[in-house]
C-alpha angles and dihedrals in degrees: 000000000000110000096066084056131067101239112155101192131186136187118203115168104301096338131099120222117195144181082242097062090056100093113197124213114198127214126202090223119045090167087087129043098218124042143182130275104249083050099062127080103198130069117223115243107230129078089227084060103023077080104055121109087221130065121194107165130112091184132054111261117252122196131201123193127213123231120266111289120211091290100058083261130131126187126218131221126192137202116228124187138200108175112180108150105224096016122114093224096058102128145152107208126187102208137135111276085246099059085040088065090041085050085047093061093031085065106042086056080046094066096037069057105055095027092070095057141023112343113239084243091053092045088048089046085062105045121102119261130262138163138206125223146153127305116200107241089002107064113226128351134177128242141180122260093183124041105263125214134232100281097357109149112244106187143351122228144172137198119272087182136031134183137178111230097223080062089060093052103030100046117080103252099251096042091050094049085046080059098052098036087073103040088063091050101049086058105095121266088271095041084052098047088040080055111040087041092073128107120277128191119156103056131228133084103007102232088055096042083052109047094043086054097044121022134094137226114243149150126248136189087352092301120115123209107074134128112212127182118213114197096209104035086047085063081065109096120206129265120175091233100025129191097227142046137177142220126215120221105204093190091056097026091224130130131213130208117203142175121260090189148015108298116195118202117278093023114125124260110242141178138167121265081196138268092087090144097055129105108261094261096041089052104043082048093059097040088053086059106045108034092021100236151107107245112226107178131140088265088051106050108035123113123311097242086051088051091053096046090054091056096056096056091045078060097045084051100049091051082045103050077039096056095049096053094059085052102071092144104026087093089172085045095052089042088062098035080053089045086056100046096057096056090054096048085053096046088041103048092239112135112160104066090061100086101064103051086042082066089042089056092042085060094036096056088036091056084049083054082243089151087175097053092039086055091047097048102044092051089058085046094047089051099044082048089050089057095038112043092007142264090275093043128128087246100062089048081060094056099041091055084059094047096044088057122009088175100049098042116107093248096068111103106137118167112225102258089052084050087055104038092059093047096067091035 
């Protein structure tokens, strides 16, 4: 008999979940995710939203409160749905009523964003190809079909599902997975297979399994706290020292995944999962924790002279970031510790975190009045930013005022005898 009905049916604890509970709202217009107000027929249903001049729901908003915290308080968290089958901004998110209606307006900037430049479809049309398919005793992975430059963007990806952390530990848990259950099924038939195909490792209810095994840590709407999935950068597997990394654009919602090396085609896609500056046993502990695996890549499970010899160099680097931190004046003393570091990055395989004490040294030298080391040094920071945060980033406009005017940048303050010491190196 059932068989011949759509009837979608879920069983969490003691409550009943239908087809029938989850309302639709339909929009005039699925390309966007959010629209504005005169193009929506269905009013939110919290006072916080019910504000807002955009309205980017196609279901109906349902709200869950917490129980009273210490102060007689509780906190509410609401569902919000955009189902759109095909579209990129399809997304179920789990927020306050207050930061939905800061994502509302975060997004509609987004597209005037995006809008004035390159589409996200035009920039996908132009990145270079990769697949993903089977590995044996590791489930899918994704390779390169095409060789792939130093910061070349791969792919471009954006969030199906999004949940505030403090949902995760406020709300009682079935009510919570009641929460998130339908969240899943109110995305569209693509946006659920996209979903439930995603790796699981730790047991237990699905949308939990999936989301732990899957999901990254990120900042929107200049709030930090929130769990995202991301159905394409989930197919990435981990690699201590990967050869990608991706940036996170909090206006657009989109995330990009780019080359930190050379990649040459059929070579596997990896990124960290995090720990990359631990000793071996620390970090496949902790990585055993957290993402609930045995890491295997090449860093892992190379000789055991190689290995020890790693970790030697992860210590020399800690005493040494250490070191540097407690130095905020010795500008000569941070140039050498930074001099140090480098060589160990390189040594070592690490490349993102380059870029940052590039830009230490650039200030150091400049406050030295070292106008040649504070050149060569901000032009290393300003290409490792480049690959990192993007050629158009805050961060290489940093760089480039330096670089335009070593003299007349904040950082020179040179006392007379450094001026001159430099001068006659």
């Amino acid at each position: 008999m059932f068989s011949r009905i759509l009837f979608l049916t879920l069983i969490l604890g003691t409550k009943l979940i239908t087809a029938a509970d989850l309302d639709y709202c339909p929009t005039s217009r699925p390309a966007a995710l959010f629209v504005t107000e005169n193009e929506a027929t269905c009013p939110l249903m919290t006072d916080v939203a019910a504000r807002s001049k955009s309205h980017p729901w196609t279901h109906k908003v349902r709200c869950m409160e917490t129980p009273d915290d210490e102060y007689g308080k509780p906190q509410t968290f609401c569902l919000y749905t955009r189902a759109a089958s095909g579209s990129r901004r399809e997304c179920s998110i789990v927020t306050t009523p207050a930061l939905a209606e800061k994502l509302a307006l975060d997004e509609r900037t987004g597209e005037e964003k995006q809008s004035a430049g390159k589409t996200t479809e035009g920039l996908n049309s132009t990145l270079p190809a990769f697949e993903i398919r089977a590995i044996k005793g590791r489930g899918v992975g994704t390779f390169a079909t095409s060789n792939i430059e130093v910061g070349q963007v791969i792919f471009t990806d954006s969030p199906i599902f999004i949940t505030l952390r403090d949902a995760l530990d406020l709300l009682p848990r079935t009510e919570r997975q009641e929460m998130q259950w339908r969240g899943v099924l109110q995305l569209s038939v693509d946006g659920r297979r996209v979903f439930r195909n995603l790796s699981k490792s730790r047991g237990g209810d699905e949308i939990d399994d999936i989301l732990q095994t899957n999901a990254l840590g990120l900042s929107l709407g200049g709030t930090k706290g929130y769990l995202a999935l991301m159905p394409q950068v989930a197919r990435i597997n981990h690699a201590c020292r990967p050869n990608t990394y991706y940036r996170f654009d909090e206006a657009t919602h989109m995330m990009e995944l780019f080359a930190l090396r050379k990649i040459k085609a059929g070579e596997e896609l990896s990124y960290s999962y995090g720990y990359s500056e631990m000793a071996h046993e620390e970090r496949h502990q902790f990585l055993q924790e957290h993402w609930g695996f045995e890491c295997t890549c090449s860093h892992c499970t190379a000789p055991p002279e190689f290995i020890a010899k790693s970790d030697d160099r992860v210590q020399q680097i800690k005493e040494l970031e250490g070191k540097l931190s407690k130095e905020p004046r010795n500008h000569r003393r941070q140039l050498a510790i930074v001099a140090k570091l480098l060589r160990l990055f390189d040594e070592e395989g690490l490349v993102t975190p380059k870029a940052r004490y590039c830009e230490i040294a650039s200030y150091a030298a400049n406050q030295l009045g070292d106008e040649a080391r504070a050149v060569k040094y901000g032009e290393l920071a300003r290409q490792h930013w480049s690959i990192l945060a993007g050629p158009k980033s805050w961060e290489v406009q940093r760089m480039e005022v330096l670089l335009r005017d070593p003299k007349g940048h904040p950082s020179w303050r040179p006392i007379k005898s450094d001026v001159e010491k430099h001068s006659t190196e």
